[in-house]
Structure formats: structure tokens, C-alpha cells
N, C-alpha and C positions, 0 to 999 in steps of 0.2 A: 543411343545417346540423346540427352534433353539439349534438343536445340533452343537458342531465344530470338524470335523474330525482329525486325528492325525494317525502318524503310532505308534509311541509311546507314552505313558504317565507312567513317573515316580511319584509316589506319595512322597512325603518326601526328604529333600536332603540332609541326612547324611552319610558317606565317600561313602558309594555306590552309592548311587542314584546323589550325585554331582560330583561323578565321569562319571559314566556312561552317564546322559544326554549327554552332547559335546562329549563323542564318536561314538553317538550314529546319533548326528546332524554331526560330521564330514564324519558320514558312506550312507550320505544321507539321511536319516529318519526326516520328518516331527515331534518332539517332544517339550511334552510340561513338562517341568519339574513344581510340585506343591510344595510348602511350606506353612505350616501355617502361620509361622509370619516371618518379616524381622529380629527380635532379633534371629531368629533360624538357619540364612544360613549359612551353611555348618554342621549344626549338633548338636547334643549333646556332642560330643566330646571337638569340639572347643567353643561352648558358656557355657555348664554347668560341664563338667565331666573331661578327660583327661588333657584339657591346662589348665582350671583354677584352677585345686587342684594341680598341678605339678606346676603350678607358684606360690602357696603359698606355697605348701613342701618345693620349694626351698628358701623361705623367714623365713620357721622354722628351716632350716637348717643352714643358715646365725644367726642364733641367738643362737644356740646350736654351733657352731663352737668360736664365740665369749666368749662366757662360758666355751670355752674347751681351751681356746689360752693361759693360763699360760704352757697346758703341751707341747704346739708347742714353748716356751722362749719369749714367745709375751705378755707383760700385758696389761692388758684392765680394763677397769670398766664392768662390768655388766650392759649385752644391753638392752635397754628402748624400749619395743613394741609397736610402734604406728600401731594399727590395721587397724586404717581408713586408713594410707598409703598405708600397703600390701594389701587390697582387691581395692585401685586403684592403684597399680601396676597391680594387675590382669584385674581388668576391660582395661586397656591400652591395654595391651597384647590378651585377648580376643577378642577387638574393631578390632585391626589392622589386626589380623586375618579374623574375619568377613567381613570387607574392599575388604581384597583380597579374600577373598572365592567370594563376593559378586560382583566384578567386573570379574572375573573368569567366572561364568554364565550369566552375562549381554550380555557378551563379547558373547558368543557360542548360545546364547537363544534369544538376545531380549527380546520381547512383549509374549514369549512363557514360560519366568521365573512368573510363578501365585501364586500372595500372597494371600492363602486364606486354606481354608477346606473343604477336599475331602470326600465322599462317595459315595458307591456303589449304583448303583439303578437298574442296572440289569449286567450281566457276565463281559460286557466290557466297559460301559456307568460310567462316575463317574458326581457326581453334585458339586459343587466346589459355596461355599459362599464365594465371593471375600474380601478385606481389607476394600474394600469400599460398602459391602455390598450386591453386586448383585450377582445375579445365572446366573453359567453356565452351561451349559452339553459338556463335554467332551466325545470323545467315541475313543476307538484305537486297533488296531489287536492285539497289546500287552502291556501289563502292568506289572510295576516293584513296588512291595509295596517296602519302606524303611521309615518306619513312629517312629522306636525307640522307647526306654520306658521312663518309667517314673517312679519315686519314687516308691514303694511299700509301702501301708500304713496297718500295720495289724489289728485287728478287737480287740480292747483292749478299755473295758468300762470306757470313760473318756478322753481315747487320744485324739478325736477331739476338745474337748473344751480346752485344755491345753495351743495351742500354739505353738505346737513343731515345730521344724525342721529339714528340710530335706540336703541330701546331696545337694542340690542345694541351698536352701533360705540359709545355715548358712555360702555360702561364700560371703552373702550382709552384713553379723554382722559386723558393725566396731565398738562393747565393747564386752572387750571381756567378755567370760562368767567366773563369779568366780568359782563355779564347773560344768563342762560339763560332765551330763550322755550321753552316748551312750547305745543306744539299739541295739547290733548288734554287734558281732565280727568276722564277714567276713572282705574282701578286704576294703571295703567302711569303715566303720565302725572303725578299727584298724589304716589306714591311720590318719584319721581325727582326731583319740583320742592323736596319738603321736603329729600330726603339731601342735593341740591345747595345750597339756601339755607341748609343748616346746615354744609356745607363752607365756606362764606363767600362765596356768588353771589348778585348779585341776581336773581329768579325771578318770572317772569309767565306765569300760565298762563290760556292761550284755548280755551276750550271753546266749544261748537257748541249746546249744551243750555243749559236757564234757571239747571240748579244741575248741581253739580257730581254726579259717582259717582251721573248718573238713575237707574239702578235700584235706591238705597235712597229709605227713605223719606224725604222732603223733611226735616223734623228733625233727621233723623241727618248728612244730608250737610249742612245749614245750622251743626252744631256742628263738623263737618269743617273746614268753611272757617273759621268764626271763627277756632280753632286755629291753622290755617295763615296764616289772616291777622296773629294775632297773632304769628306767628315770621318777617312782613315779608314772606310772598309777594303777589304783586297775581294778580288777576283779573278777566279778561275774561270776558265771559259772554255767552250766547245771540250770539254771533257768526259771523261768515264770512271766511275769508281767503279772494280773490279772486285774490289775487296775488303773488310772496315775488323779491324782487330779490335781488342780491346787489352791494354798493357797498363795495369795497376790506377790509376788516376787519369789516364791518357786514354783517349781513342786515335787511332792512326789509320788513315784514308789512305790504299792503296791506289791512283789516278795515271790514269792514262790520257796522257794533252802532251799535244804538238810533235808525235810520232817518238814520245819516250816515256818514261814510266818515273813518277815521282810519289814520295809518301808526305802526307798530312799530320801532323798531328796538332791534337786540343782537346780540352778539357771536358768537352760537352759537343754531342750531332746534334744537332736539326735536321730533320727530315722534313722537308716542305715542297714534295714532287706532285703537287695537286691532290684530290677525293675523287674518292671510290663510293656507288651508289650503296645505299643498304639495301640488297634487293636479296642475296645469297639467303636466307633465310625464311624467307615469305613464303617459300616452294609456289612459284609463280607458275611452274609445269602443272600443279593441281590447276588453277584457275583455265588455262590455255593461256595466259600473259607469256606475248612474247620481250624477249629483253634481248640485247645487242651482246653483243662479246663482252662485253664492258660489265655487261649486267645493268644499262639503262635503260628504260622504258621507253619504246618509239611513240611516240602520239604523233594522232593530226591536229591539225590545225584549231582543232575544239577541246585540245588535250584528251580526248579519248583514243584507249588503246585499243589492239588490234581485236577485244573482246568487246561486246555491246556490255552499256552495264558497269564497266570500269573504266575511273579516269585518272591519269599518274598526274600529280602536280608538284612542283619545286623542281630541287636538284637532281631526284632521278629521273627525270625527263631528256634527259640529256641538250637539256639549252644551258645558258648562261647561269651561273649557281651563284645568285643574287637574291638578297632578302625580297626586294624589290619588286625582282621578277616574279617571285612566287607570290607574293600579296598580291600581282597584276592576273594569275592563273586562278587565283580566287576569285576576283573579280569577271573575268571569262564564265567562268562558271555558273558563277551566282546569276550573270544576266542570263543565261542561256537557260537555267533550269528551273530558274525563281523570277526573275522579271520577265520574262517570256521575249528578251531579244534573240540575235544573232553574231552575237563577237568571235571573234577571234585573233592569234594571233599574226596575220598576216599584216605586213608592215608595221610589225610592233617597233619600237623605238626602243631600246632599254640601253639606259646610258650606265657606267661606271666608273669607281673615282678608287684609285692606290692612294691609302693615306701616309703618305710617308710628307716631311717636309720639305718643299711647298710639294703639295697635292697634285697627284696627274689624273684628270678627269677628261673623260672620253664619251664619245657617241657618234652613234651610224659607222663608217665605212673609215679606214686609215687609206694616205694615200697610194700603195700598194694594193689594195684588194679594189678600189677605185677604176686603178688602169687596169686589173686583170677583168676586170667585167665590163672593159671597155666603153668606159664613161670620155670624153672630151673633159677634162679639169681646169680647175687652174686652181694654185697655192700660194695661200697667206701666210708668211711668219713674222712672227712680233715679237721680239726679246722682250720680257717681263719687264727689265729693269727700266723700260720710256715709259709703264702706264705711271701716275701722278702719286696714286695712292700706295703703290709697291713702295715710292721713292719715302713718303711718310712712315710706312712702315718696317721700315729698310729690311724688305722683303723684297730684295730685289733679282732673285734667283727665277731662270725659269726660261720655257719658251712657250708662247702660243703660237697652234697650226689650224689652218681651218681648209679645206678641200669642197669648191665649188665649181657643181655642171655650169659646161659654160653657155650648154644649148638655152636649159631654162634657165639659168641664176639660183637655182634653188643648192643648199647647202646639202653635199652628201655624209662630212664628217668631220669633226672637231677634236681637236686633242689641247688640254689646256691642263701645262705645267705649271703652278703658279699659286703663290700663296691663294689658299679660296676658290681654287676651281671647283670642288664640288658643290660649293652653293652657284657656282656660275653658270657651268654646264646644262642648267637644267636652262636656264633662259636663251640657251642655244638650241636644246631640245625641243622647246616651245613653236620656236620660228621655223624647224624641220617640220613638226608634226602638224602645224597648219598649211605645211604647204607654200609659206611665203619666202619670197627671193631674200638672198644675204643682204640688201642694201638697205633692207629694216631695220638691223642692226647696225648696221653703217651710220644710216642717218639719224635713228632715235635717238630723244633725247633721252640720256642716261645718267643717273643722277652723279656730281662732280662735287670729290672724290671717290669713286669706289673701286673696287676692282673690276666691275662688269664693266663701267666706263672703257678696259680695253677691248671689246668688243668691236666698239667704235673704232678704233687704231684700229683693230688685229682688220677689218673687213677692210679698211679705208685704203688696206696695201692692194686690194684688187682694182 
């Protein structure tokens, strides 16, 4: 076989891997960045997950503000949802994105940007099924997996024939659905159930856990749901679907909750039980790449795996599956191989934000994981509705938490319900990452009105 040499090859180009290629080509390096398809440059991010559910949030949001405008002295009618519009608002906004991610790598790469499907076939060697068909061999002194997940489908007798949909296919729906189940009440899942109940769907979501979004604190996800409860979603909880029919127009939820067996039915599933790595196809056994049960890639702390030579970055990594995160594994990298530092991820910080309305944005430790690693605490909460600027906004839903050591003063975690947390959050993130006690925040002056101003409130309760 006619192998092609390379000093680098990245497999996949999502925030890491399309970042890193052109630095990597500006560092002098012979590389060859791979993608499966051209609908995929720049990512998962940009074509299926972060821009195009944030660009239809903000089109449920546009329609729930209009239904709220008698109480801002504004009348209105009651707004008509054309869905085929908002999902090509999305598709525009996706396109133009992809555009420039895609001239972006033309630009840095050339003939060395390969549209195709990569696997292992021996440590440093990948075979690469091009768009058009043909095989390559690729070989390079080092290799960057960044291949991302995919849906996670769970093993329920009947789901496959049903129809369902994923957090991907249901933002091509343009009818909408008359009752939208959700199977899932994580991140995924709760987003999707509110944009769609506020498109005008009736929405039930069954979760597997006692409360919803288990890994905050039970308070915070209890004012989650009320929320949502109040905007007409229902909820199933600590449940089991055993079994998912499909009956002419109908899907029907076989569920096992609170020691008896009840059925579902509606028009349209959601499947929204977290992603699954893309790793099943790499044949990671050629390279010696060890993967988890899971099929995620363990790295150390340099993001290099248990192979010299190769390094996983993003969501098969198995850390946090954050655009974010994997722009920050770029960066890791790029110092260590190209600036000639030492980074890593050790006491990295990486906050996140549920954009449902108002926004639950989060960073470091909840108060539960806090006392399990037996920290001395103490806890702040601040109802939304005292900060100044909620009250102008009449955004006054919400709760702020914030979780401080009490030996140093220094902030171990914040959780921030509330119109705007995710631009807030980060100036919480700030005062963590330097290291400086909560009463920075307490006592700075913050500019009045805004919403970070309850900062000031939320710490002033310690």
C-alpha cells in the first residue's frame, strides 16, 4: 500500500481538532486534518448541539416574551408558531457558521483538509475512506483523536421501531408535535422540553432519577422543576420505560413508577439520555488506544493516552462535553507542543450554563459533593427576585447559591438560577481561579443596575 507521511494528523474537527490543525500548520508541521462529512466542519457544536438549540431557545423565547408583554404595558395577540420558519432560522445560522469554519481550514490546510473516515490499522498508520470513495494510508509521529459523540440510544424493547427522536433529528421537525415525550431529564432533555412547550406542545418528561438535572443540588433542581412545572410541563420521575410501542400516530410508553406499571402515550419521543463517544469505529485495538466500557478515551492530565504519540481531546475524553472544555484541551496542547510550556488540566475550572429560561449556570463543586469531600462550608441563597435589575426586568424567577470554605474564605461553587447567569457565572469563575476570598465579590463595586450586582446580595448573606 502507498502510505502518505505527515508530522501530524488530527482525526475529527471539532472546537479542538479545528482549532489545533492551523496551529499546528503555522508551527511548521506537515498536517493533515480528517473529517467525515462536509455537513460536519467545525463540529458538533456548531452543526448539531450548542448553535442550533441556542438559536431556537432564542426563538422560544421570542414567543414566551410576546405572551408575557401585557405585563411589560405592551398588547399583543397571541404569537402564531411557524416552526418551519424557526428551524430555517437555524439551519441559516448553522450554514453561515459552517461557511466560515470551512473557509477557515481551506485557508490553513488546503488538499491536506480529507473528507472522509478514519481508522486505525496499526499505532500511527490510519486508513481513511475518502468522500469519493477511495483509500488512503495515512501515517504520522503524532495523532490527535477529536471524533465527538453521538446520541446515546438505550436498549428498551420496541424503541427501535418506534421512530424516535434524537436531540439532533428533532431540530429538522418543522410540525410541531401535539404532545412531546421526553425520555430524559438531564441538560438535553429539560432544555428541549421547555423550547418545545413554549412553541405550544404539550410536554412530559420521564426521568430515571428522583429529581431532575441529579447532579445539582437537590434545591436548585427542585426550583428547576417548579419553573417548568409552572410553564405546563408534567413529570415523571424516578421511573423505567420497559417498553415504547408504536400504534398508528401514537407512540405509547410502557413505565414502571412508584411500584405499578402505567402507559404513556403522544405523538412524538425524545430520546435525550445523554452521548455516546465516537470511538466504535476507529478500531482503537490497531493503535493499542485503550478506551473504557463506555468507549471513552482515558487521558492524563496532558490529555495524552495510554499510547505515546496519541492524544484524545473533546467529548471522548471522558470529562465534561462542553464546547468550552475542548477549546481549553486545545489550548493544553498547543502550549505544551508549540509554545514549549507545561499546562494542564489539573484544577481546571470549567463552568456551565442550562439555557432554559431564566438560565442555571454553574461552576466548581455543588453543595453535596462539597460535604462529601469534607470541606467545612457555609451557604448563601438569594431569591432572584431582591436583585434591582430582575425587578426592571421583571425577571424575577430564580434562585442564587454559592458554597464557601470556611477555613480559607475562598469560594468552592456557585449555582446561578436567574435571568443572565451565564454571562455571570464567569465573574464568579474569575474570583475562584485567582484564588481570592468571596468577600471580593461581596464588597466590589458592581456596576447598578445589573444582574451581577447580585453577587453583591448573594455573598453579603455570609
Amino acid at each position: 500500500m502507498d502510505t502518505e507521511y505527515y508530522d501530524d494528523i488530527v482525526i475529527g474537527g471539532g472546537k479542538a481538532g479545528k482549532t489545533l490543525a492551523p496551529a499546528l500548520v503555522t508551527d511548521g508541521r506537515k498536517t493533515a486534518l480528517v473529517e467525515r462529512s462536509l455537513t460536519m466542519i467545525g463540529g458538533t457544536c456548531i452543526n448539531v448541539a450548542c448553535i442550533p438549540t441556542k438559536t431556537m431557545v432564542a426563538s422560544a423565547e421570542v414567543a414566551n416574551t410576546v405572551r408575557r408583554s401585557a405585563a411589560y404595558g405592551v398588547k399583543n395577540a397571541a404569537p402564531i408558531i411557524d416552526l418551519a420558519a424557526v428551524i430555517q432560522r437555524k439551519r441559516s445560522v448553522v450554514q453561515s457558521m459552517r461557511e466560515m469554519n470551512l473557509h477557515t481550514l481551506e485557508s490553513a490546510l488546503g488538499h491536506e483538509l480529507i473528507i472522509g473516515t478514519a481508522r486505525f490499522v496499526s499505532p500511527k498508520t490510519i486508513e481513511v475512506i475518502t468522500a469519493e470513495g477511495k483509500t488512503r494510508f495515512l501515517t504520522a509521529e503524532r495523532l490527535f483523536i477529536n471524533t465527538g459523540t453521538r446520541p446515546f440510544i438505550p436498549s428498551i424493547p420496541g424503541l427501535k421501531k418506534t421512530g424516535f427522536l434524537t436531540n439532533e433529528s428533532i431540530m429538522e421537525l418543522e410540525q410541531l408535535p401535539k404532545h412531546l415525550i421526553v425520555l430524559g431529564s438531564g441538560y438535553i432533555g429539560v432544555e428541549f422540553a421547555q423550547m418545545f412547550r413554549r412553541f405550544g406542545s404539550r410536554v412530559t418528561v420521564i426521568g430515571q432519577s428522583e429529581q431532575i438535572l441529579s447532579q445539582q443540588d437537590c434545591d436548585i433542581a427542585m426550583a428547576v422543576q417548579t419553573l417548568l412545572e409552572r410553564d405546563g410541563i408534567e413529570f415523571i420521575l424516578n421511573a423505567k420505560v420497559f417498553e415504547v410501542d408504536r400504534i398508528g400516530n401514537e407512540t405509547i410508553l410502557h413505565i414502571q413508577v412508584a411500584g405499578r406499571e402505567i402507559s404513556l402515550l403522544g405523538s412524538q419521543l425524545l430520546v435525550a439520555v445523554g452521548r455516546a463517544p465516537t470511538t466504535d469505529t476507529l478500531n482503537l485495538a490497531a493503535a493499542g488506544v485503550i478506551a473504557d466500557a463506555r468507549g471513552f478515551i482515558p487521558v492524563n492530565d496532558r490529555l495524552e493516552t495510554n499510547m505515546p504519540g496519541i492524544w484524545a481531546l473533546g467529548d471522548i475524553n471522558g470529562g465534561p462535553q462542553y464546547t468550552h472544555k475542548s477549546l481549553d484541551d486545545f489550548r493544553i496542547v498547543k502550549n505544551n507542543l508549540i509554545d514549549g510550556g507545561d499546562r494542564s488540566t489539573r484544577d481546571r475550572l470549567i463552568p456551565s450554563c442550562l439555557f432554559i429560561d431564566p438560565e442555571l449556570a454553574h461552576v466548581g463543586l455543588t453543595e453535596t459533593e462539597a460535604v462529601q469531600q469534607g470541606y467545612a462550608i457555609r451557604v448563601a441563597k438569594l431569591d432572584a427576585s431582591v436583585v434591582p435589575r430582575a425587578k426592571t426586568l421583571s425577571q424575577t424567577d430564580g434562585l442564587l447559591k454559592a458554597i464557601v470554605d470556611t477555613q480559607t474564605g475562598r469560594i468552592l461553587g456557585c449555582s446561578l438560577l436567574c435571568y443572565a447567569a451565564g454571562e455571570m457565572i464567569s465573574t464568579v469563575q474569575m474570583v475562584m481561579q485567582a484564588k481570592m476570598p468571596y468577600t471580593v465579590l461581596r464588597d466590589g463595586v458592581l456596576t447598578h443596575p445589573t444582574m451581577t450586582e447580585g453577587l453583591n446580595m448573594l455573598f453579603a448573606k455570609l
